[in-house]
Each structure stands twice: as structure tokens, then as C-alpha cells.
C-alpha positions in Angstrom: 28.4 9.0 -4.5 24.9 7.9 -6.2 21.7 10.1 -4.7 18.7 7.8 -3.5 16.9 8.6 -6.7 20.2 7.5 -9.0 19.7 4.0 -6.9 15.8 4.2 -8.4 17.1 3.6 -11.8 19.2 2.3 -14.4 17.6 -1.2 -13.5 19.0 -0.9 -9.7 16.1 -2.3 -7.1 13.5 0.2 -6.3 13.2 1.5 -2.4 10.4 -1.1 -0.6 10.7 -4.0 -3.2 13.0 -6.0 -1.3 10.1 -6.0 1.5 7.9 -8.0 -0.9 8.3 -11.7 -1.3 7.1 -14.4 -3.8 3.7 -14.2 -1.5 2.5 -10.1 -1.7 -0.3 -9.2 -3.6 -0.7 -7.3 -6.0 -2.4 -4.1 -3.4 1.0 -4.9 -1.5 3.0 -4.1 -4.5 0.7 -1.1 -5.1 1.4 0.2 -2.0 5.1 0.0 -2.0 5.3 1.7 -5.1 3.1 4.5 -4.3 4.8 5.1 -0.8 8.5 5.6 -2.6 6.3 8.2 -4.9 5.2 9.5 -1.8 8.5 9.9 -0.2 10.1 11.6 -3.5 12.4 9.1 -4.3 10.5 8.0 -7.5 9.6 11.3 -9.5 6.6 12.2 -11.5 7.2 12.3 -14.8 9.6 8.8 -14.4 9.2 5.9 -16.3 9.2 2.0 -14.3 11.3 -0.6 -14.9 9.8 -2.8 -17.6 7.2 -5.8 -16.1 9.6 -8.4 -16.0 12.2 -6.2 -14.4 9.7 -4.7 -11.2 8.1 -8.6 -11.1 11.9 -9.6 -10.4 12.6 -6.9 -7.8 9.6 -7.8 -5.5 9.8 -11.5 -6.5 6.1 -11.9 -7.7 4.7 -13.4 -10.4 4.0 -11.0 -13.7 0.0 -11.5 -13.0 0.7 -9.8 -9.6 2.9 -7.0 -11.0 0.3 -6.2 -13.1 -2.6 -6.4 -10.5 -0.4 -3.6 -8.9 0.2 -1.8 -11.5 -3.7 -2.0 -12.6 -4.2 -0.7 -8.9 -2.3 2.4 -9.4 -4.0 3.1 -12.7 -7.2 3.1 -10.9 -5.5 5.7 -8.4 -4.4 7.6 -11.6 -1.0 7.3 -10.2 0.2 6.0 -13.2 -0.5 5.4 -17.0 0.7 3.1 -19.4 1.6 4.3 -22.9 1.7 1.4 -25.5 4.6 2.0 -28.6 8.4 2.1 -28.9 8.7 5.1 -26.3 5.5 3.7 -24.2 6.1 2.2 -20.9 4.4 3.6 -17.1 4.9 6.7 -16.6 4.3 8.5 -13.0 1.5 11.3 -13.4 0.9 12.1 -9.6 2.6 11.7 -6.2 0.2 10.1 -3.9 -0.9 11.8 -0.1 -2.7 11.0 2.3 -6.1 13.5 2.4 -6.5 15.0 6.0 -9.5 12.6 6.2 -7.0 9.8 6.0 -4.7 11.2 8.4 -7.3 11.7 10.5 -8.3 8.2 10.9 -5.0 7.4 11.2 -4.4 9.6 13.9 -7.7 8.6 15.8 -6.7 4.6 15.5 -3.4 5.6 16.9 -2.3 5.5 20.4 -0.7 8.5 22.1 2.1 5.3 23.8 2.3 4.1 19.9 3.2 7.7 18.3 5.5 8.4 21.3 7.3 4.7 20.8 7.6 6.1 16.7 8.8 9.6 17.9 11.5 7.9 20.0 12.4 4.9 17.2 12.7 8.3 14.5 14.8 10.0 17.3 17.2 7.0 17.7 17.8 6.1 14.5 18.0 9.6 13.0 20.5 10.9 15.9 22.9 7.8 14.5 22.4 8.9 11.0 23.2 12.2 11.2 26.2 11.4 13.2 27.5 8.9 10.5 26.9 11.7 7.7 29.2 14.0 9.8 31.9 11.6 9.7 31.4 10.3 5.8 30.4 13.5 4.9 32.2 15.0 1.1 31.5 18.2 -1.4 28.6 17.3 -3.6 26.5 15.8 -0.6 26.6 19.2 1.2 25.1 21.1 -1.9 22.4 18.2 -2.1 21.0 18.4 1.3 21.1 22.4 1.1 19.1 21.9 -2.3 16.4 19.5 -0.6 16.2 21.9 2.8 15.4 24.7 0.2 12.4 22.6 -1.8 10.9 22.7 2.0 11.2 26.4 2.4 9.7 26.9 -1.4 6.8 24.2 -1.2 3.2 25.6 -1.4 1.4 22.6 0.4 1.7 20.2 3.3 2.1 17.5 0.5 5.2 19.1 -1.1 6.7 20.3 2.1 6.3 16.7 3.5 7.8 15.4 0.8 10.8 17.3 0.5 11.3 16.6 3.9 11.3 12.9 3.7 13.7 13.3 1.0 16.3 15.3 3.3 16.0 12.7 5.9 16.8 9.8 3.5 19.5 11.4 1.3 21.1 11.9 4.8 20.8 8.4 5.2 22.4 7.9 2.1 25.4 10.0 3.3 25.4 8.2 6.5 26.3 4.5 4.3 24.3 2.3 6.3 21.8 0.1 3.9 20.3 -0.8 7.5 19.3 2.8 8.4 18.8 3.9 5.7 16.0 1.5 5.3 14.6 2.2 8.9 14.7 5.4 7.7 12.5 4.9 4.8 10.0 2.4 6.7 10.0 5.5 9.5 9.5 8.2 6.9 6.7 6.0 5.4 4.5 6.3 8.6 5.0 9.7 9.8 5.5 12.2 7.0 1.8 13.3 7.1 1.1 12.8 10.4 3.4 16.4 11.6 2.4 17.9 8.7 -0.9 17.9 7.7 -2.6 19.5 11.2 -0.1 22.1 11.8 0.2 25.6 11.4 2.1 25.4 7.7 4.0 28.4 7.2 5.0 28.1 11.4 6.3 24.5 10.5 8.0 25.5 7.4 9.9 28.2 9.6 11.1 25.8 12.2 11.7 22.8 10.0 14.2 24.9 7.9 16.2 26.4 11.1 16.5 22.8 12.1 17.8 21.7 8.6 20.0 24.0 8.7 21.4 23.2 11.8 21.7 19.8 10.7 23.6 20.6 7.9 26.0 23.1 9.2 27.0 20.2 12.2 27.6 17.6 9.6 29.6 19.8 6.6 31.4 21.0 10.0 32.2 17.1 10.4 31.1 17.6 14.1 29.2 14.4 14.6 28.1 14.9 18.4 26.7 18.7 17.3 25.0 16.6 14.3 23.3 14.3 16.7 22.1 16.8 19.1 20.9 18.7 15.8 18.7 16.3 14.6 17.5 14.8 17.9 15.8 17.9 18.8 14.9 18.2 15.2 12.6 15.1 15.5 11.6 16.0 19.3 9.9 18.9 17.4 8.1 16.7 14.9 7.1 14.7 17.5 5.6 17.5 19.5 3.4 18.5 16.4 2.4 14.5 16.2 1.3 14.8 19.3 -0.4 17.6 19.1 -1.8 16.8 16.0 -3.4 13.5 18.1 -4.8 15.9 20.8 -6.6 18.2 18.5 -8.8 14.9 16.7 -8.7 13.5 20.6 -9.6 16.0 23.2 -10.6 14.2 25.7 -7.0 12.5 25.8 
């Protein structure tokens, strides 16, 4: 069964271009590229599709593509090599600074992050219990490798990205194009939020006891132990969203 990052290449769409259409600008097409960079499912060190192929996956115009792609130069999320083995290459994985998150946190509603907490809760709780029922081998040793990357990363980037990338290989286990792009859209608004204001090395501890919860339930193929698993996974994420909120917002 293809990995989320096999679907990223051989020419296959990339994750977020079919949310463009023939009217996104080029800083839309920016953005969508940079958040599947965010989420780990485009590596650095990768090379894009070709011009013509990316301008066909989010149905824009070559100008646009290359507005975007111009964009994320400027970011100096990518270079462009010219020559037989040139192409754009990824050079860094894009995060939010704690500035950003702040501001994001302060123009956010403590009613709007709950209403996120509880769309993550329902749609990861259905996920997980899929997984457990379509569950085989090689999927098990891939969601124990991602878990681990977690538990070994050095910063609240890394971690948050290793953690997204659980959640959506899960998804892929779970066969469900339609959560598994909830998923993504989910995992592109609240990746930074629980991770960036916390108490790392806590978080790291608790994320990777609930991991490995998760996984145990669905290599089990126990899809109600799954469910549970992961719910109060993302009631915990939630609780550090929150409290993330209160610490920028006091007087809440």
C-alpha cells in the first residue's frame, strides 16, 4: 500500500493542489506547497514536478505557478537549479515562529479552537477505527517508525511535524480519500498551535504514550480501543491548545 509521500511523486497530484482552481494566485499556490512541506509529506531535499506538470495539478496558468514558485524562493523554501539534473529542489521545511503562532492564537477564539478540537476529535476517532479494520504488516512498522521521529525530534518544529505525519499516514491506512483530506486541512491549522507554547520534553512524553496506544489498538485490529485511543489523544492536544490561548489571553 503506497505511503502519503509515494502519492507526492512519480507525477501523482501533490497533497492541497486539488484545492486550487483555474482562479488561485500565485501566494495561494505558495501556500499550499509550503503547508504539505510543513506537514512532512513533501521532503527536503525533493525535487517538484516540472512547471507544466504542478500548473496542471492546481489548474493555473504557468505565469501563476511561477509567481508561486518565485514566492517560495523569496522564503528560501526552495531553489531552482538550471541544467540537465536542475529542477526545484526543497532546501527548508517552513514553521510558523512563535510570533506567528502567537497572533494566531490571539485572533482566535477560545469557541473557534474548541469547535477545531472537537472537528480533529471526530474525524480522527473514525480514522483510527477504519485503520484497525484495514490495517496489514508494513503499515504497523510505518506508524511505529513516524511515533519514534516524535520521541527523537530536537524542536517543536520537528516534533510537530512528525506528528502530523503519524496522523495522516493513519489516514492513509484508514482508505478514506475524504478523511484523509480533512485530516490534512485539520493538521494544517493546528500542528503549531499545541506545540509551540508547551512544555516540550512533557509533550514529547505524553504524545508518545498516546501513539503508542494508538498503535497497539489498531495492529490489535480492535477498532472501538482505537477510537477511544485516539479521542483522548486529541482531547490532550486540545487541552494544550487551550492552554496555549490562556497563557497569550489571561484575562479569558
Amino acid at each position: 500500500m503506497p505511503t502519503v509521500s509515494d502519492a507526492a511523486q512519480g507525477g501523482a497530484p501533490l497533497p492541497f493542489a486539488e484545492e486550487a482552481s483555474g482562479s488561485a494566485s500565485g501566494a495561494a499556490v505558495a501556500d499550499r506547497i509550503a503547508s504539505s512541506i510543513s506537514l512532512g509529506l513533501l521532503s527536503v531535499g525533493e525535487r517538484l514536478p516540472t512547471e507544466i506538470e504542478l500548473a496542471q495539478q492546481f489548474g493555473v496558468a504557468v505565469n501563476t505557478l511561477r509567481k508561486g514558485l518565485a514566492e517560495l524562493r523569496d522564503r528560501e523554501i526552495v531553489v531552482t537549479r538550471r541544467g540537465r539534473t536542475g529542477g526545484t529542489f526543497i532546501v527548508k521545511a517552513p514553521f510558523p515562529s512563535p510570533e506567528e503562532v502567537r497572533e494566531r492564537l490571539r485572533d482566535t477564539s477560545l469557541v473557534d479552537l474548541r469547535d477545531l478540537r472537537d472537528e480533529h476529535v471526530a474525524v480522527g476517532s473514525a480514522i483510527a477505527r477504519l485503520a484497525a479494520t484495514r490495517v496489514w504488516g508494513g503499515s504497523i512498522v510505518r506508524l511505529e517508525e513516524l511515533a519514534a521521529r516524535v520521541s527523537a525530534a530536537r524542536t517543536p518544529a520537528e516534533a510537530a511535524s512528525a506528528d502530523s505525519r503519524f496522523h495522516i499516514e493513519l489516514a492513509v491506512l484508514a482508505q478514506s480519500p475524504r478523511l484523509l483530506r480533512s485530516e490534512i486541512r485539520i493538521q494544517s491549522e493546528i500542528a503549531p498551535l499545541h506545540w509551540t507554547f508547551s512544555d516540550f520534553e512533557q509533550t514529547q512524553t505524553i504524545v508518545a504514550s498516546d501513539h503508542h496506544d494508538v498503535i497497539r489498538a489498531v495492529m490489535e485490529e480492535d477498532g472501538g480501543r482505537a477510537s477511544l485511543a485516539m479521542s483522548e489523544h486529541l482531547q490532550h492536544d486540545g487541552v494544550r491548545m487551550m492552554d496555549a490561548k490562556l497563557s497569550i489571553d489571561p484575562d479569558l
